[in-house]
C-alpha positions in Angstrom: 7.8 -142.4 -72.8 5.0 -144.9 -73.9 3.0 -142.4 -75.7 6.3 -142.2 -78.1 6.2 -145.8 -79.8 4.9 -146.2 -82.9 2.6 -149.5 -82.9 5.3 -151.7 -84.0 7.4 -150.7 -81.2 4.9 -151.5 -78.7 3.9 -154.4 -80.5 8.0 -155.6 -80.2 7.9 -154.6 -76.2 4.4 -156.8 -75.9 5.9 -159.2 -77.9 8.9 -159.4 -75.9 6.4 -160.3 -72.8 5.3 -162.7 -74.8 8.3 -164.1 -75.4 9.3 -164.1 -71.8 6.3 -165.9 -71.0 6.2 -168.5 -73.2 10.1 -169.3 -71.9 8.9 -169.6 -68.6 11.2 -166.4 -67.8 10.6 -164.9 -64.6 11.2 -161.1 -66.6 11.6 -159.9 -69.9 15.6 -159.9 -70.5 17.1 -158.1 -74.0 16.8 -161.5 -75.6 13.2 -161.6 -75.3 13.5 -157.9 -76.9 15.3 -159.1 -79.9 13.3 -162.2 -80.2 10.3 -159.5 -80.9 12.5 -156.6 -83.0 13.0 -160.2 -85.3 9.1 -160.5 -85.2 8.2 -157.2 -86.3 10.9 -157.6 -89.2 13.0 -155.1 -88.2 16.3 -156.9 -89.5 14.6 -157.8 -93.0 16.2 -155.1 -94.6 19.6 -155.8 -93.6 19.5 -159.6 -94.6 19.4 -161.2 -91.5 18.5 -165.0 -91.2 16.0 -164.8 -88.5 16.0 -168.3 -87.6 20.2 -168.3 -87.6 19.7 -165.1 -85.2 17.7 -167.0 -82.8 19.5 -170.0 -83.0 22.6 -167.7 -81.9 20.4 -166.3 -79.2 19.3 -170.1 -78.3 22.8 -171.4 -78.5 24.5 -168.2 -75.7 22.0 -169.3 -73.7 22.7 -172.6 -73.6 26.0 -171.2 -72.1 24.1 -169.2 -69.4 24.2 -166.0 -71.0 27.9 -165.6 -70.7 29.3 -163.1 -72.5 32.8 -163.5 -74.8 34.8 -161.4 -72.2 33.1 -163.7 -69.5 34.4 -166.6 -71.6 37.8 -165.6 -72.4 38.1 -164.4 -68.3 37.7 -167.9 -67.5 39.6 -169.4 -70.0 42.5 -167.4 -68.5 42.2 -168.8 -65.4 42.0 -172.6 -67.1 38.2 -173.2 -67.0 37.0 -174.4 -70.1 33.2 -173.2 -70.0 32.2 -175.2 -73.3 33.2 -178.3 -71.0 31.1 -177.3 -68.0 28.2 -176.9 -70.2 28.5 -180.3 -71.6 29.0 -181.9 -68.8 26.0 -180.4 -66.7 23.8 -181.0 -70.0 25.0 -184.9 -69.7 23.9 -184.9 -66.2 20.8 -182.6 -66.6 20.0 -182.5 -70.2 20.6 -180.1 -73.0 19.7 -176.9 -72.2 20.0 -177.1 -68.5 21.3 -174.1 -67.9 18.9 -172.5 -70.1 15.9 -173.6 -68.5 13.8 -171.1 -66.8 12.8 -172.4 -63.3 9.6 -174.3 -62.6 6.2 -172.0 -62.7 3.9 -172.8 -60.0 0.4 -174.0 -60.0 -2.1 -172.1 -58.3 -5.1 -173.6 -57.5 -7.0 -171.2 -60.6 -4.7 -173.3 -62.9 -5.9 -176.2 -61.3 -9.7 -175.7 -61.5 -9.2 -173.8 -65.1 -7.6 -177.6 -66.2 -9.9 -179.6 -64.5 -13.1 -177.2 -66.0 -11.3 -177.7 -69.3 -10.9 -173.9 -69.8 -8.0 -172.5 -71.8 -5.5 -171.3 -69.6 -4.7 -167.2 -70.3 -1.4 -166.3 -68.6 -1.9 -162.6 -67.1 0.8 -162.9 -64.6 2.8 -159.9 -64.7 6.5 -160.2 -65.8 8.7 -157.5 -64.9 11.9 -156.3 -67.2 15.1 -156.9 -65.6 17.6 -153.8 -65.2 19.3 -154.4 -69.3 15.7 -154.5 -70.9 14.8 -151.1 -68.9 17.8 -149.8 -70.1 17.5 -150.7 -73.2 14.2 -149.1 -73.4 15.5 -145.7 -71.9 18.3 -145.8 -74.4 16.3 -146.4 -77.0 14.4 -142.8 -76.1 18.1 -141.3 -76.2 19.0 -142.6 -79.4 15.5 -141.5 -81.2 15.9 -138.4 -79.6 19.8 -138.1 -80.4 18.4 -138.7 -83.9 15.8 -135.9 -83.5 13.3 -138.6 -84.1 9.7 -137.6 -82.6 8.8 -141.4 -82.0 11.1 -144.5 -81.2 10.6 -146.8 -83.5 11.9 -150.5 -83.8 14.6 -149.4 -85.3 15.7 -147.5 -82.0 14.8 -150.6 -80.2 17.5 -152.6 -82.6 20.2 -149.7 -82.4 19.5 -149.9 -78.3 20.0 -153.2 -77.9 23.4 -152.8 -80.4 24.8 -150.0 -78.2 24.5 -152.2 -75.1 27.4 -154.7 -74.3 26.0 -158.2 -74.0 25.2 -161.3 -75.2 22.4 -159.7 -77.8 24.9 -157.2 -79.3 27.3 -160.3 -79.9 24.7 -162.7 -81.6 23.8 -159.6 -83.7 27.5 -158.8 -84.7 28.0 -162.3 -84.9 25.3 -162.6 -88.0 27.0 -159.3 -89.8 24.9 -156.5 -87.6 26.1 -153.6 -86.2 25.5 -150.3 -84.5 26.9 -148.7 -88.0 24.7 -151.1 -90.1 21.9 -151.1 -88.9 22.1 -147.6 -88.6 23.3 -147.1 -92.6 20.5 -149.6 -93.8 17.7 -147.0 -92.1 18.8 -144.2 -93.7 
């Protein structure tokens, strides 16, 4: 499936790793994906605020994740989510349920400190279940398309046909399935 993304695309997927990394993730999620499609300037042409995206991105995850339906399902049973969130961010700090857990030292981390060598992370992050299927979808759409590469544009229309906290943050800031879609042809 590789050998059908154009360099920009497999520049957003690495990207995405990066991404992941550099959260401390333990795998690349379909925010790290968008974080990288907004890299490679795949929403330019639509208008989209980069930074207001990622801010949208920053701010669901400060909520866990939790999609609007999650939301609204436990707002109908009484729970107020937004005041769960502040008060584990009192207790914890902001962003607490955000925060990726700890990475461990290993003694090559050690010695590559104590030499005074620039640490290169090449730990492998696997994609979690959404980000594979993302990928996949993104072959269906390019091929639906009768595309003969995926492209990031494929990558953004995947990750819009996908329920989800990405597709919200993205219709949130004016982008849909339909635009995005329009604006590439």
């Amino acid at each position: 499936m590789f050998e059908r993304f154009t360099a920009e695309a497999r520049e957003a997927v690495t990207g995405a790793v990066t991404h992941a990394r550099r959260d401390g993730s333990p795998a690349v999620g379909e925010e790290h994906l968008l974080l990288a499609v907004l890299d490679q300037g795949a929403l330019d042409p639509l208008g989209v605020d980069r930074t207001a995206v990622a801010a949208g991105l920053a701010a669901a995850r400060r909520r866990g994740g939790m999609s609007r339906a999650d939301q609204e399902a436990l707002a109908g049973l009484g729970i107020d989510l937004s005041e769960i969130v502040s008060r584990i961010e009192e207790t914890h700090g902001e962003g607490a349920l955000a925060a990726p857990a700890p990475r461990r030292r290993t003694l090559g981390t050690s010695l590559r400190a104590a030499l005074g060598r620039p640490e290169q992370d090449h730990r492998h992050v696997p994609f979690t279940p959404g980000a594979k299927k993302t990928l996949e979808q993104s072959l269906r759409i390019a091929l639906g398309r009768k595309d003969r590469h995926i492209g990031t544009l494929h990558l953004l229309l995947a990750l819009l046909s996908r329920p989800g906290t990405v597709s919200e943050v993205l219709t949130d800031h004016g982008i849909t399935y339909a635009t995005a879609e329009t604006a590439a042809a």
